[in-house]
MMTF fields as JSON, N, C-alpha, C and O atoms, coordinates in Angstrom:
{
  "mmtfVersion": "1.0.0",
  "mmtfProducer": "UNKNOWN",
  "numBonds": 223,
  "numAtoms": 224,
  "numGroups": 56,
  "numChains": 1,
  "numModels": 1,
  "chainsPerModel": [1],
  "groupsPerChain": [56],
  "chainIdList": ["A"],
  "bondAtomList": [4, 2, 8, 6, 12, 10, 16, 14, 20, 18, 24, 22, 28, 26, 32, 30, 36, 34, 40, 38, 44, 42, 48, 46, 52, 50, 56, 54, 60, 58, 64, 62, 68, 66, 72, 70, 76, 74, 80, 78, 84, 82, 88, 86, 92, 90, 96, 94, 100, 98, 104, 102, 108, 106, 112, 110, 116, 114, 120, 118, 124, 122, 128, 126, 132, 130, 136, 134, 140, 138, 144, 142, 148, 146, 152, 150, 156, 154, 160, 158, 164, 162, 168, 166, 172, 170, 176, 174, 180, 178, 184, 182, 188, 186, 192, 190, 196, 194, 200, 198, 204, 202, 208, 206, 212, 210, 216, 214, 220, 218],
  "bondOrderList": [1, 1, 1, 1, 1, 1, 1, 1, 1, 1, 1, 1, 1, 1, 1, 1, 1, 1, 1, 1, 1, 1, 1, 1, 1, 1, 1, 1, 1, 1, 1, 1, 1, 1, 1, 1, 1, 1, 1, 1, 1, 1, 1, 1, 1, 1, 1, 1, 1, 1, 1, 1, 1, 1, 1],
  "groupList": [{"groupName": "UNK", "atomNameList": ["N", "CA", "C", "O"], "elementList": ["N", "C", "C", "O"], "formalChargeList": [0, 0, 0, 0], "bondAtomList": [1, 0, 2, 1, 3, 2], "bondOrderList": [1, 1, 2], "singleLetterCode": "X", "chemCompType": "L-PEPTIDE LINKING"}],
  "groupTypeList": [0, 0, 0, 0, 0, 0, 0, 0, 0, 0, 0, 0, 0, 0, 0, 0, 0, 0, 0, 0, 0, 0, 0, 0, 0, 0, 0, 0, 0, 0, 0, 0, 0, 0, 0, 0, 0, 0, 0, 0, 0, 0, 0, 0, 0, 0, 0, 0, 0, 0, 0, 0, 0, 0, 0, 0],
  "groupIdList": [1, 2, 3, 4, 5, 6, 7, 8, 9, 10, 11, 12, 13, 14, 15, 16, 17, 18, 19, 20, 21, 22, 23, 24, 25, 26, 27, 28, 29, 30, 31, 32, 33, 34, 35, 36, 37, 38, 39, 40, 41, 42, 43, 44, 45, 46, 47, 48, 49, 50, 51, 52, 53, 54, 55, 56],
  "secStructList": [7, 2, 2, 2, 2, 2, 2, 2, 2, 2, 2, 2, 2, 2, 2, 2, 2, 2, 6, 6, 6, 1, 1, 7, 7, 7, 2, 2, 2, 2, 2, 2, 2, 2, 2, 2, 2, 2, 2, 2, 2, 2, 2, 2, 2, 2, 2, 2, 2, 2, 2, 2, 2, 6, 6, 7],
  "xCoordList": [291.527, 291.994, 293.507, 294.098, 294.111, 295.597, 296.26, 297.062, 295.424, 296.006, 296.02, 296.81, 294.665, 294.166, 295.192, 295.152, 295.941, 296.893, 298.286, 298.946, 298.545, 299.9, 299.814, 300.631, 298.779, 298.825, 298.858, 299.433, 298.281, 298.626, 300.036, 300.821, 300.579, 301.588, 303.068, 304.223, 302.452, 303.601, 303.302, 304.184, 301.86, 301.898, 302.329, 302.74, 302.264, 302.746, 304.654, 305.249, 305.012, 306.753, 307.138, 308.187, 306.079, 306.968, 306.177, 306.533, 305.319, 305.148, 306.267, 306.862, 306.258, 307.571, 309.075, 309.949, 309.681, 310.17, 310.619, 311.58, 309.869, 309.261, 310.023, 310.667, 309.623, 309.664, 311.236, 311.671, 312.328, 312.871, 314.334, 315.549, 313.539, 314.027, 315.044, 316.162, 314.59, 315.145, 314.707, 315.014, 313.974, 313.516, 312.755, 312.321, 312.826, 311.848, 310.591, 310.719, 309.581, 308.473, 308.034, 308.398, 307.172, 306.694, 305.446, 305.008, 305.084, 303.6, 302.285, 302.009, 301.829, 301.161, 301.32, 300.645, 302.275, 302.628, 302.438, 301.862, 303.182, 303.195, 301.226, 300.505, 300.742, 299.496, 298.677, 297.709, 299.161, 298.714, 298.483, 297.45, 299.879, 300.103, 299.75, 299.509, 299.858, 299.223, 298.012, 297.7, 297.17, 295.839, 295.382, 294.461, 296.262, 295.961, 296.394, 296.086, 297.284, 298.077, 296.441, 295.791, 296.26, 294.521, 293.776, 293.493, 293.563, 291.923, 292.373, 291.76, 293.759, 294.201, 293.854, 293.163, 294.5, 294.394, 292.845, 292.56, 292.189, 290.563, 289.995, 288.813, 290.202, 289.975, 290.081, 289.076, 291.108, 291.932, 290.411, 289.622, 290.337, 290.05, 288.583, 288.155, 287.771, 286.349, 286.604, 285.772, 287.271, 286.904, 287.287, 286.588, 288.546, 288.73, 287.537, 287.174, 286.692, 285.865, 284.788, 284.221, 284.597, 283.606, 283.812, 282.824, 284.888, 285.328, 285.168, 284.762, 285.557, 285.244, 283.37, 282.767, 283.036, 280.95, 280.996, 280.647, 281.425, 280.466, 281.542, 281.366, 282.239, 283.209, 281.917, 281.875, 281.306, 280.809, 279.398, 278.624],
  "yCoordList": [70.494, 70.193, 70.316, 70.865, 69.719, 69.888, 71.557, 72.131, 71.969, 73.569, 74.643, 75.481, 74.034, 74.671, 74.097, 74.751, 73.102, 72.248, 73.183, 73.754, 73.106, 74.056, 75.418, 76.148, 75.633, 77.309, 77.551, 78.59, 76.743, 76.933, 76.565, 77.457, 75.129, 75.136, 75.98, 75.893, 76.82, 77.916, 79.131, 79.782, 79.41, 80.781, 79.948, 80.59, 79.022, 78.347, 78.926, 79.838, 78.173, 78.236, 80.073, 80.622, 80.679, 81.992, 82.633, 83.811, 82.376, 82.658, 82.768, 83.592, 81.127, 80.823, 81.011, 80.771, 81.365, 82.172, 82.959, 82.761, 84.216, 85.246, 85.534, 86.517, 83.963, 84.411, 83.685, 83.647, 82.945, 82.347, 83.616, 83.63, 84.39, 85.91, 85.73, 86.246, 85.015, 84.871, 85.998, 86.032, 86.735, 87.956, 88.795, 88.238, 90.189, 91.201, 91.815, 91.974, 92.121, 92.778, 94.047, 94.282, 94.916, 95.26, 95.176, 94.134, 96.317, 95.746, 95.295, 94.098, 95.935, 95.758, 93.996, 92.981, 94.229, 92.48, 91.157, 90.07, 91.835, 90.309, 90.55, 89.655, 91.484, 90.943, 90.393, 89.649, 90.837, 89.973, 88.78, 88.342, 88.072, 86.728, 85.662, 84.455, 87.107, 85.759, 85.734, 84.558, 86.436, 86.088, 85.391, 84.574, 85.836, 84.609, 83.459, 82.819, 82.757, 81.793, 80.937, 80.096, 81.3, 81.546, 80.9, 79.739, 82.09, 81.6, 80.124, 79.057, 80.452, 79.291, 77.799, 76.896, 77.871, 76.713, 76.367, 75.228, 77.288, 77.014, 76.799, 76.552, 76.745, 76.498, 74.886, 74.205, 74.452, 73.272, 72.444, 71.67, 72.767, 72.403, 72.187, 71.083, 72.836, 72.976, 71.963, 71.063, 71.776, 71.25, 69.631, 68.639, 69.66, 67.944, 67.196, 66.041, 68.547, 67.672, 67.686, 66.614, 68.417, 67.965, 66.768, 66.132, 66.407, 65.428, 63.847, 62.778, 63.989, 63.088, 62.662, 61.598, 63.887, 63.52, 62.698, 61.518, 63.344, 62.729, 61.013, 60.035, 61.126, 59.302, 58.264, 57.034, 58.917, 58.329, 58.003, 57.333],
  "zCoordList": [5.326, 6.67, 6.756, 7.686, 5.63, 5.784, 5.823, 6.56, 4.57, 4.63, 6.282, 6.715, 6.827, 7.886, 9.184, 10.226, 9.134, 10.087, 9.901, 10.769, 7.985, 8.427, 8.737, 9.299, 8.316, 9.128, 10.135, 10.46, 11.089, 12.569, 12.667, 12.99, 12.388, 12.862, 12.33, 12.747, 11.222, 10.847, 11.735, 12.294, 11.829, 13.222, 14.588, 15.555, 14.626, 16.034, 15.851, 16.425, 15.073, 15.019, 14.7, 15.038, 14.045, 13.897, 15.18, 15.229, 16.167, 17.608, 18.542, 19.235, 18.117, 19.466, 18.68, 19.513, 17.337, 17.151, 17.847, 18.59, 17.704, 18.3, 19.691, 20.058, 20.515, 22.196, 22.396, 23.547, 20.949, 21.824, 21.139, 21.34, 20.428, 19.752, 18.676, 18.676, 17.84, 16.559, 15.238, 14.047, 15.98, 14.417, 15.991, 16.999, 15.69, 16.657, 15.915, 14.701, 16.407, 15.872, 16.615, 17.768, 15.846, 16.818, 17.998, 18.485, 18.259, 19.605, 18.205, 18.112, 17.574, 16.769, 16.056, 16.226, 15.411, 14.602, 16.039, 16.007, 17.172, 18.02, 18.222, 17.781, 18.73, 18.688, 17.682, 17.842, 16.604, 15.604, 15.132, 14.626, 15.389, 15.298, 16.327, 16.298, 17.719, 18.841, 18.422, 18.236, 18.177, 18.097, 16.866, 16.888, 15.422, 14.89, 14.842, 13.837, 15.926, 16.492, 17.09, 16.469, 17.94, 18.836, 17.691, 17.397, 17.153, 16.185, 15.221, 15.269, 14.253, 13.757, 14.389, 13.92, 15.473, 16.537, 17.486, 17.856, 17.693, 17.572, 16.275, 16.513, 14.825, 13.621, 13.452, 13.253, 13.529, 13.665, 14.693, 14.15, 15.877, 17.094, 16.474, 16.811, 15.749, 15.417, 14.097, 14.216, 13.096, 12.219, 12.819, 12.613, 13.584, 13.928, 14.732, 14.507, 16.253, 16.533, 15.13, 14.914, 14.528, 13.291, 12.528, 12.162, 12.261, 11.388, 12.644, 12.19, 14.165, 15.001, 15.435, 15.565, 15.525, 15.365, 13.956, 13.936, 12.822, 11.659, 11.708, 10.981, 12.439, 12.03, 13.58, 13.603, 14.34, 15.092, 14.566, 15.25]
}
């Protein structure tokens, strides 16, 4: 769970990075990262409600 937390929040920061233009990419890399920004953060989202059913 922890490993799966910083990975989002390292594609989160080199995202917004990204938009506040501290490094450039190209078209290819930014879609990359948004989308694994996305799945990361739906990853996160599926294992916490999992971990909230099995505490109930």
């Amino acid at each position: 769970m922890t490993l799966k937390i910083v990975k989002t929040l390292l594609s989160i920061i080199l995202v917004f990075m990204y938009y506040l233009g501290f490094w450039t990419a190209n078209a290819t890399t930014k879609i990359a990262l948004f989308f694994l920004m996305v799945i990361f953060i739906f990853e996160v989202g599926v294992a916490n409600g999992k971990k909230q059913k099995n505490r109930n």
